[in-house]
SELOKE-287611 format. One record per residue (C-alpha): residue number from 1; residue in one letter; x, y, z. Coordinates in nm, 4 decimals, padded with zeros to 6 digits. Layout:
// residues N
   k r       c1       c2       c3
 NUM A        X        Y        Z
...
END
This chain:
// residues 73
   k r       c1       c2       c3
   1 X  00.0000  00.0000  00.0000
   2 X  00.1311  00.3362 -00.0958
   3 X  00.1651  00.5994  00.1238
   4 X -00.0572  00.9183  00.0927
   5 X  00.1487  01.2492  00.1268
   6 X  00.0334  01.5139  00.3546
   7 X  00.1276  01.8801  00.4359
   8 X  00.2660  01.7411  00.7406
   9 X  00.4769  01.5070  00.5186
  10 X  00.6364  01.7954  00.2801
  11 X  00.7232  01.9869  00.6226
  12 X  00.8909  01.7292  00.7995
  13 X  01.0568  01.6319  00.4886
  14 X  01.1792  02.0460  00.3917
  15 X  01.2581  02.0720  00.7897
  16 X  01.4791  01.8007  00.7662
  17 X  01.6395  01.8617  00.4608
  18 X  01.7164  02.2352  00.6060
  19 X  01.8727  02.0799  00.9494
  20 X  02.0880  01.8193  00.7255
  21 X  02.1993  02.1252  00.5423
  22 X  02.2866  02.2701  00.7922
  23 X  02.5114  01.9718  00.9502
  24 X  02.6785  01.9242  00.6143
  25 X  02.7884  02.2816  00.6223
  26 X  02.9482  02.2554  00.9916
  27 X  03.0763  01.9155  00.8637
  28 X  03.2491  02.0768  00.5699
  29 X  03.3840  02.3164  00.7961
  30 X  03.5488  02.1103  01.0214
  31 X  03.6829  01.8741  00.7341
  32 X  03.5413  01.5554  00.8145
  33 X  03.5317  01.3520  00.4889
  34 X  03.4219  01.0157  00.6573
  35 X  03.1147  01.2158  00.8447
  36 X  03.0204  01.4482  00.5354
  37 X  03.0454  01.0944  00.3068
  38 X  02.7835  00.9565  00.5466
  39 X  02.5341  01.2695  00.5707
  40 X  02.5631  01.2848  00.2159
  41 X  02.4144  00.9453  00.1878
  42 X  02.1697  01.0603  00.4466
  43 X  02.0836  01.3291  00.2348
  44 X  01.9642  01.1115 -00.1070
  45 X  01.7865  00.9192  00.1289
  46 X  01.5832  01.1783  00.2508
  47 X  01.5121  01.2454 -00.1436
  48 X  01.3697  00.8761 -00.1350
  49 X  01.1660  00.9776  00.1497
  50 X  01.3124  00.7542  00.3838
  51 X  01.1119  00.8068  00.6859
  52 X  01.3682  00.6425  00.9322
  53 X  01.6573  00.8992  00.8121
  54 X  01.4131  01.2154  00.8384
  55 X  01.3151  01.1093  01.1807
  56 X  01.7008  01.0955  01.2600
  57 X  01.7595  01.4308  01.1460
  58 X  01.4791  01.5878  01.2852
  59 X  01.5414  01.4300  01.6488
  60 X  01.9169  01.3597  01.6754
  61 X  02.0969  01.6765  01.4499
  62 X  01.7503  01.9052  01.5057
  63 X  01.8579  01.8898  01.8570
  64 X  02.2498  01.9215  01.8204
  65 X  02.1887  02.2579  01.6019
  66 X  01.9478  02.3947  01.8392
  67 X  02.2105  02.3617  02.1088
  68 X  02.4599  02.5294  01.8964
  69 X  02.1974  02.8137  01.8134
  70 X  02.1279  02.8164  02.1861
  71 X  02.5274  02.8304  02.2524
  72 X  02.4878  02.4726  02.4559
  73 X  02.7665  02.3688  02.2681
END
């Protein structure tokens, strides 16, 4: 059975997406091939709506840039 798309969907997914941007471009920064290599392939699998990987982003990097936004970090 396919699954339906909702606005919720499209959010989650562009939230995501915007957070794993976000990690690639501290990644980059800090010149970590091995982790960049990884949350690229993150990244095309959030393109395949992979639910399991946008969950990830959106609970375990969501949180680590909001610390760094806060200054927790």
């Amino acid at each position: 059975m396919e699954k339906k798309e909702t606005s919720l969907d499209n959010v989650k997914l562009e939230v995501a997406l915007e957070i794993l941007a976000m990690k690639i471009a501290l990644t980059i920064s800090s010149d970590n091939s091995e982790e960049l290599s990884k949350l690229l392939i993150e990244q095309k699998k959030i393109y395949s709506y992979d639910e399991k990987i946008i969950d990830k982003v959106l609970n375990v990097y969501g949180s680590e840039i909001k610390g760094l936004l806060k200054g927790e970090n």
